[in-house]
Backbone as CSV, one residue per row, in Angstrom:
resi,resn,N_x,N_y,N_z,CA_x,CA_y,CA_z,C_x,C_y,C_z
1,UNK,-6.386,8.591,12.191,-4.958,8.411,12.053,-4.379,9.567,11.243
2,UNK,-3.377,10.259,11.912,-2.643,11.051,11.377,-2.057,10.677,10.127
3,UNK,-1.917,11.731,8.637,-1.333,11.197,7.503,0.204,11.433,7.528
4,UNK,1.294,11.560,8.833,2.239,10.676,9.328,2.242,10.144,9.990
5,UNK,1.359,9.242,10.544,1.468,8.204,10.555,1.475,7.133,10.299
6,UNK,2.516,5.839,10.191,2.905,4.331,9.733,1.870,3.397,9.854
7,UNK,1.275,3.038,8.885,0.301,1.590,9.133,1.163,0.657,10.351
8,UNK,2.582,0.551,9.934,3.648,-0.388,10.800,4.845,0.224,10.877
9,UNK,5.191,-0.380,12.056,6.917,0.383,12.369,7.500,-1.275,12.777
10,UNK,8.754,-1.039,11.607,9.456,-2.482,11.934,10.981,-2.263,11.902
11,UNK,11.762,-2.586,12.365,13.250,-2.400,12.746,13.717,-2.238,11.272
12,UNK,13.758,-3.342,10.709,14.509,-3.933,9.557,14.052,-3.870,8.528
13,UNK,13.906,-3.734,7.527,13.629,-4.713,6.347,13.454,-6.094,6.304
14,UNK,14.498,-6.476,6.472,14.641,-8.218,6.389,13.640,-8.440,7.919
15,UNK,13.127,-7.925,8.615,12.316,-8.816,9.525,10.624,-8.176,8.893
16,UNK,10.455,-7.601,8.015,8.960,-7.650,7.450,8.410,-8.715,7.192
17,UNK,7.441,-9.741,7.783,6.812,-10.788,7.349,6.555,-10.962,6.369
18,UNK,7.143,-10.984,5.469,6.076,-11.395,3.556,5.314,-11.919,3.826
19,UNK,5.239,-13.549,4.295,4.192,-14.210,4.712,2.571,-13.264,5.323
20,UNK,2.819,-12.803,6.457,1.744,-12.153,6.683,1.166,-11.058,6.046
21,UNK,2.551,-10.340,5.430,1.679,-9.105,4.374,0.798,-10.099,3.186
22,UNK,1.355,-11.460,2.984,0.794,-12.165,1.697,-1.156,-12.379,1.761
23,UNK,-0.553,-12.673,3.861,-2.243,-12.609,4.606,-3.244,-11.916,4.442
24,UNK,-2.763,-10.201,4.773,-3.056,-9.463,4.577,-3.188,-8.751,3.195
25,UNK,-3.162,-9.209,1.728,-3.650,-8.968,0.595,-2.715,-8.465,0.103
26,UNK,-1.758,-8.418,0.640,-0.327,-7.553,-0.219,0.376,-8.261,-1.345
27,UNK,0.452,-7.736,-2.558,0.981,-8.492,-3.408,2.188,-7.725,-4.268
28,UNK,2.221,-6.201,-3.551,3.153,-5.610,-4.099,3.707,-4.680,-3.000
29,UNK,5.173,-4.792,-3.444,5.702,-4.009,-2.253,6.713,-2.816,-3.105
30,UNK,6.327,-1.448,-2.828,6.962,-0.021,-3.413,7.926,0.040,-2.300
31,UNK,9.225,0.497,-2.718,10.298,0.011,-1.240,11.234,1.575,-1.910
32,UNK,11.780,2.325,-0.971,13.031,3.154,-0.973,14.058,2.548,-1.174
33,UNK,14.785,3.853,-1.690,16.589,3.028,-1.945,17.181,3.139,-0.353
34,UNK,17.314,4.422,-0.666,18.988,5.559,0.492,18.325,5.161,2.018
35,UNK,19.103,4.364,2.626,18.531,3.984,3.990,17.427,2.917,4.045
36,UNK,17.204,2.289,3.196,16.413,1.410,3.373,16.592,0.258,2.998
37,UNK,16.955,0.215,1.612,17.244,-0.951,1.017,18.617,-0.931,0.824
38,UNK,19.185,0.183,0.802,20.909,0.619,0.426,21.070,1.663,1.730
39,UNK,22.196,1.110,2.527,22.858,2.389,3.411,23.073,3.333,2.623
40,UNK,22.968,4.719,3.265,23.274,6.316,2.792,24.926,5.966,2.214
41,UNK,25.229,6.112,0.939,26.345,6.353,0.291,27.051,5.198,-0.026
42,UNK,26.606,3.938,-0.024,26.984,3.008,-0.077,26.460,2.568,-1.315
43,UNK,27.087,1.478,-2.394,26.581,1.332,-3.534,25.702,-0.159,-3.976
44,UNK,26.004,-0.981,-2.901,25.160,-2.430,-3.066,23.987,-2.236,-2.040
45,UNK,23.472,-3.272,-1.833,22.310,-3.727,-0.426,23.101,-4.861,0.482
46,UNK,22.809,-4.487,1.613,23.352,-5.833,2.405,22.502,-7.372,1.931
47,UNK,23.317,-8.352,2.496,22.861,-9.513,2.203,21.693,-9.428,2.419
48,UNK,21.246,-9.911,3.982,20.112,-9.254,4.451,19.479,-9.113,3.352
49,UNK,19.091,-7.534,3.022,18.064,-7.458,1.853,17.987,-8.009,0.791
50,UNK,19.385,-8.303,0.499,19.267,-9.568,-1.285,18.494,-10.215,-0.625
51,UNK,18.592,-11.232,-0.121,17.800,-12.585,0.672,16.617,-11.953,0.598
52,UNK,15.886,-11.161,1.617,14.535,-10.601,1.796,13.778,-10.527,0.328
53,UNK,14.397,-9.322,-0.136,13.896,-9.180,-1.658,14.091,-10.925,-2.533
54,UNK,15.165,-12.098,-2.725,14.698,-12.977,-3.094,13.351,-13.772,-2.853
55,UNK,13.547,-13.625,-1.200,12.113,-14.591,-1.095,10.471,-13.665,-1.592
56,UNK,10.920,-12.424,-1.296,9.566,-11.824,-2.177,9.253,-12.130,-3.648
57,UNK,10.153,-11.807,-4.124,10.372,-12.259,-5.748,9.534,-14.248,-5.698
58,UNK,10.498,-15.255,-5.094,10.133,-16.187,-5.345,8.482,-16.643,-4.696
59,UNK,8.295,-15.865,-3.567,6.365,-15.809,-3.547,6.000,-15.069,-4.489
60,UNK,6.374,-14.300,-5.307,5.625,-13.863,-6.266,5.096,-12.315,-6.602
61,UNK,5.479,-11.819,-5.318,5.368,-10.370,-5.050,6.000,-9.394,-5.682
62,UNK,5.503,-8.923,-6.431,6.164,-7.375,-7.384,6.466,-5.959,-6.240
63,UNK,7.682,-6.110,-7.104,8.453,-5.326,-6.153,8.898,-4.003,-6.933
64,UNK,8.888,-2.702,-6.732,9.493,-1.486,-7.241,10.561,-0.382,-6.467
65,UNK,11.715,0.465,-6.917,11.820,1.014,-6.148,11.043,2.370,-6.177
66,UNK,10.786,2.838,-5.244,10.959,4.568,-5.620,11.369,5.339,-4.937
67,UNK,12.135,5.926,-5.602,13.131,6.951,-4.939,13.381,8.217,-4.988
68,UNK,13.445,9.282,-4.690,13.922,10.753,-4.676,14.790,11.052,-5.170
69,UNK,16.014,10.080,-5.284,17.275,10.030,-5.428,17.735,10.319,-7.127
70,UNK,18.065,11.521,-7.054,18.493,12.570,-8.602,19.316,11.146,-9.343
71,UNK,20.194,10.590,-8.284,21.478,10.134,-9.528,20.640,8.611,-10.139
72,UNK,19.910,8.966,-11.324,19.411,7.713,-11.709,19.936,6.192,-11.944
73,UNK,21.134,6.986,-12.292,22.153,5.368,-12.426,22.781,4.616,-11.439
74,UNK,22.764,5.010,-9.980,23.020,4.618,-9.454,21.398,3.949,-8.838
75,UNK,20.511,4.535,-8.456,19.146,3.754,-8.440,18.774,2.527,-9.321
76,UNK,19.162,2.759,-10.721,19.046,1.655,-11.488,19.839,0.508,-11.236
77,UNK,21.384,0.691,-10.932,21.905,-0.230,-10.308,21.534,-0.964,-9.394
78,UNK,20.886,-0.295,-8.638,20.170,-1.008,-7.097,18.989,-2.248,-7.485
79,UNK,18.366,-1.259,-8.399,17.141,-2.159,-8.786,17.509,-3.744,-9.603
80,UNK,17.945,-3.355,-10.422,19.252,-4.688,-11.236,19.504,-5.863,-10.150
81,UNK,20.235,-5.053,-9.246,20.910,-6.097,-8.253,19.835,-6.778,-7.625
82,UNK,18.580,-5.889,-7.175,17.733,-6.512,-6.225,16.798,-7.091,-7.402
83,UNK,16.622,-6.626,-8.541,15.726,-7.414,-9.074,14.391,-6.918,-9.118
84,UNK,14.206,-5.453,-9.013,13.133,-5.222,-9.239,12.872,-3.637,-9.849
85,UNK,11.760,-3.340,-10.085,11.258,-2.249,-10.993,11.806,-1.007,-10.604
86,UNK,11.797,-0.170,-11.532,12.561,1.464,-10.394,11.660,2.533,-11.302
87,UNK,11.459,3.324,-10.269,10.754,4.549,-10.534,11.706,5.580,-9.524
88,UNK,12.611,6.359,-10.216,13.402,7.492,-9.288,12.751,8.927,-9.707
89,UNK,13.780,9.736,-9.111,12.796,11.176,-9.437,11.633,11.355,-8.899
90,UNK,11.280,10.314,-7.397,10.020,10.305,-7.701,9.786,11.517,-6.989
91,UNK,10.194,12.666,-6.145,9.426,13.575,-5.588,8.891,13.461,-4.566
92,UNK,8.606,12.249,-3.602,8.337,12.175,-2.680,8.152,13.350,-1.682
93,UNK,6.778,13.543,-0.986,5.736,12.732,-1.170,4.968,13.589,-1.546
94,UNK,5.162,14.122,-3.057,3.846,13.643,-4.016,3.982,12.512,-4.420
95,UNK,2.427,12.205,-4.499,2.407,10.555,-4.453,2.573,10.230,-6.078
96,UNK,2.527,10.805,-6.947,2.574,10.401,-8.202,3.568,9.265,-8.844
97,UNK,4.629,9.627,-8.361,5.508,8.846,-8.695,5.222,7.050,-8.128
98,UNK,3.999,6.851,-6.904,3.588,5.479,-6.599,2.757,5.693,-7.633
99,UNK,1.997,5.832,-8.438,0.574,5.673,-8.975,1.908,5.194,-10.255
100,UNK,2.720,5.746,-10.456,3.481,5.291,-11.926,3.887,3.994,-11.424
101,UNK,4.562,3.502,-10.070,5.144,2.230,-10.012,4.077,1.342,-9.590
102,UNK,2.765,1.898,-9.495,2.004,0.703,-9.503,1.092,0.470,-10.836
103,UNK,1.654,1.175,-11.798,1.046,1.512,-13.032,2.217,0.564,-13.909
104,UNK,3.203,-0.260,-13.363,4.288,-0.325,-14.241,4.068,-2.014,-13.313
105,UNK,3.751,-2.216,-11.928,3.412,-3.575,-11.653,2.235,-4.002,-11.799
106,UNK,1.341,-3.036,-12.387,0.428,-3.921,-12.711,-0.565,-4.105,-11.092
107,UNK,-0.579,-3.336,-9.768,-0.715,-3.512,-8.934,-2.153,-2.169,-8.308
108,UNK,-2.466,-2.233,-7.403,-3.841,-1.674,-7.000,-3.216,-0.523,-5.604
109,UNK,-3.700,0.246,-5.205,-3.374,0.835,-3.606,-4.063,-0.162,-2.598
110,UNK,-4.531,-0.991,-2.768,-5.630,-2.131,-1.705,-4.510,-3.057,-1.734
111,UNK,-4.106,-3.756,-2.562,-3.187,-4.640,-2.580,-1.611,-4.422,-2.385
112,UNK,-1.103,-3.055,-2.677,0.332,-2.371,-2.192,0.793,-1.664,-0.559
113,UNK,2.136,-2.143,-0.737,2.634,-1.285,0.498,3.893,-0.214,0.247
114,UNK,4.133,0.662,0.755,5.487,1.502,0.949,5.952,1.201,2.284
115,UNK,7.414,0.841,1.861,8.164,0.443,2.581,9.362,1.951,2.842
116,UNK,9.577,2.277,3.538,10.992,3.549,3.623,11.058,3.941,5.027
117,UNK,12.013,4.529,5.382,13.136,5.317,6.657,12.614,6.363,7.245
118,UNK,11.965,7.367,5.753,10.963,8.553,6.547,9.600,8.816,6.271
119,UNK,9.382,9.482,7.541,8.098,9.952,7.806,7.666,11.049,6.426
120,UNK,8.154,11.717,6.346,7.840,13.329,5.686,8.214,13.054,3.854
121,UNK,8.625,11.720,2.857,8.563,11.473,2.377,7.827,10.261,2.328
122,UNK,8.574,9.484,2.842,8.034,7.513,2.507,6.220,7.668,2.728
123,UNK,6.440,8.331,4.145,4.776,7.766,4.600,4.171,8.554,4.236
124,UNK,4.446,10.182,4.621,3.438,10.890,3.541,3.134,10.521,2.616
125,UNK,4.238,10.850,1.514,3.709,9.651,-0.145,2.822,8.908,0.201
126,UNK,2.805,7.370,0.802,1.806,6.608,0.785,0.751,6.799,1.501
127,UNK,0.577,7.563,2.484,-0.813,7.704,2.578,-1.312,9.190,1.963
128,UNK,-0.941,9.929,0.873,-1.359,10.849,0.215,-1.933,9.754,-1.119
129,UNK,-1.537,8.611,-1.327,-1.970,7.698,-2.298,-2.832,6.968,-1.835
130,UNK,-3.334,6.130,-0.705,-4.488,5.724,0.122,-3.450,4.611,0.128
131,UNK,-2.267,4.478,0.126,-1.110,3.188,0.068,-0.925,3.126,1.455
132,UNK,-0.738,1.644,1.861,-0.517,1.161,3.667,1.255,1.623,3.104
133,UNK,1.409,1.939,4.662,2.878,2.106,4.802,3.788,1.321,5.688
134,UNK,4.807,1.038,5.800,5.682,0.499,6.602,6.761,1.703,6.961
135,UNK,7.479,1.930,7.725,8.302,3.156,8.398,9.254,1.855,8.912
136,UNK,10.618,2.165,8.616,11.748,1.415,9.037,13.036,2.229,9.384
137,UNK,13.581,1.641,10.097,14.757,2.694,10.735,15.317,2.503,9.485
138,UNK,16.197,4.009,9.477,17.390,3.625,8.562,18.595,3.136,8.686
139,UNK,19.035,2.711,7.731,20.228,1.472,7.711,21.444,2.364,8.268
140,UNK,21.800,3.639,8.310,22.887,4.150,8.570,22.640,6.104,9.191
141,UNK,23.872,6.058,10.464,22.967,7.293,10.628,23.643,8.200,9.721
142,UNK,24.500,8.061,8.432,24.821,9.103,7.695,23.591,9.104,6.663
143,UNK,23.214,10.810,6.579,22.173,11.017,5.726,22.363,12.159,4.609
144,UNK,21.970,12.876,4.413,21.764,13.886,3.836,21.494,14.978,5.119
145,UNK,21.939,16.461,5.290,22.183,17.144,6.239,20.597,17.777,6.461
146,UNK,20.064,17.972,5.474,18.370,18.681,5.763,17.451,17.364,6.330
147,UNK,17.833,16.124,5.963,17.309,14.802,6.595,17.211,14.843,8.402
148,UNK,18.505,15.256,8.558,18.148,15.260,9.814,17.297,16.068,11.083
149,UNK,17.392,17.388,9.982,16.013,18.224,11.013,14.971,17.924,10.753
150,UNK,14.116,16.717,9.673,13.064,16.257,9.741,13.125,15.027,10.845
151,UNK,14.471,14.637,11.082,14.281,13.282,11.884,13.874,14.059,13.436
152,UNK,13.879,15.068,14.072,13.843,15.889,15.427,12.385,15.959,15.394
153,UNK,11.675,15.967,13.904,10.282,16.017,14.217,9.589,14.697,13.969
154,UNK,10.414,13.330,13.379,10.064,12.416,13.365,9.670,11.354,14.585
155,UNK,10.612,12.067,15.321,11.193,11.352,17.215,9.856,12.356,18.091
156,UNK,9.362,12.948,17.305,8.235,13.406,18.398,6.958,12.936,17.965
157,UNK,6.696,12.762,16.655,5.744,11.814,16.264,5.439,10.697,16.623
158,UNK,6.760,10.255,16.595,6.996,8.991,16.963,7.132,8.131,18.091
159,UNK,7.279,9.119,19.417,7.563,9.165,20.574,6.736,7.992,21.418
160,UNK,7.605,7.349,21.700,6.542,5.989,22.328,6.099,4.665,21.834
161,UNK,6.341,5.388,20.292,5.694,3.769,19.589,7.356,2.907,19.356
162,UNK,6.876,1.966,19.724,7.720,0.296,19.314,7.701,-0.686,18.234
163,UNK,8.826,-0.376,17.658,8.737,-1.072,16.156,8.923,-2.771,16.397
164,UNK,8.410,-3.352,15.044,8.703,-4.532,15.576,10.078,-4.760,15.503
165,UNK,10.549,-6.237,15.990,11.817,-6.310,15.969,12.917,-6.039,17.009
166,UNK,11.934,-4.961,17.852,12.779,-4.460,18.886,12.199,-4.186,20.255
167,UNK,12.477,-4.482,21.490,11.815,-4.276,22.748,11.426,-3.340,23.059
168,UNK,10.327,-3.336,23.753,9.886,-1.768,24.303,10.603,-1.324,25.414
169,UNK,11.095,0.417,24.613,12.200,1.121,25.247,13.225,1.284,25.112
170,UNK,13.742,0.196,23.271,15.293,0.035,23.227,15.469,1.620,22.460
171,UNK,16.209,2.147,22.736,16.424,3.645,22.304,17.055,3.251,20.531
172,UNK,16.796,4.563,19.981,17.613,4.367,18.995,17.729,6.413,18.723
């Protein structure tokens, strides 16, 4: 397996099984802000993810963010709202910045996942850490302008595979 490539490709956020990651030994989930958990430029999370992130919280699952994202105070805000740990600055993907948020939950790379939008940060990072990954569309197609000439090489990586959540062939 290529180290971009996604352990899983799932539409949403809110359609990630907790339940079955719980199956599968997961007890901590490292999650992105910008496009993942928060649309690009937008300052809350949709319901959607409050909800998602509650029921993780109430199974018990430690949750962190980490993010790239310079403006710390607005990351911290995110984390507040959702309720869980933040590690920004992180540099993605050097993986360092996961080894600190699983150093801060108390959590293992056997037992964690990364959750995020891209390939060339999210998943690199986690599998430069031996961390399973999740790859999720992002919440909005406004991004950051250098974002998008990694997405031209993301769509060829990616070419063919079917996330969950969505039928095989629905374009995006």
């Amino acid at each position: 397996m290529s180290v971009a490539s996604p352990w899983r490709c799932v539409s949403r956020v809110d359609l990630i099984d907790l339940d079955d990651l719980v199956a599968q030994g997961i007890r901590y989930i490292l999650i992105d802000r910008d496009n993942t958990c928060v649309p690009y430029g937008a300052a809350c999370a949709p319901d959607e993810i409050m909800a998602w992130t509650q029921k993780a919280r109430d199974m018990g699952i430690g949750l962190c963010i980490v993010s790239n994202n310079f403006h710390g105070t607005k990351v911290e805000a995110s984390a507040r709202e959702l309720g869980m740990n933040v590690v920004h600055h992180a540099m993605k993907p050097a993986p360092f910045a996961l080894f600190r948020a699983l150093k801060v939950l108390g959590g293992t790379k056997e037992t964690s996942v990364l959750v995020g939008d891209q390939i060339f940060t999210d998943v690199l990072a986690g599998r430069l850490a031996g961390i399973r990954t999740i790859l999720v569309r992002p919440q909005s197609e406004r991004e950051l302008w250098y974002t998008r000439f990694f997405r031209i090489a993301e769509r060829a990586i990616l070419k063919g595979r079917v996330y969950e959540g969505e039928a095989a062939g629905e374009a995006h």
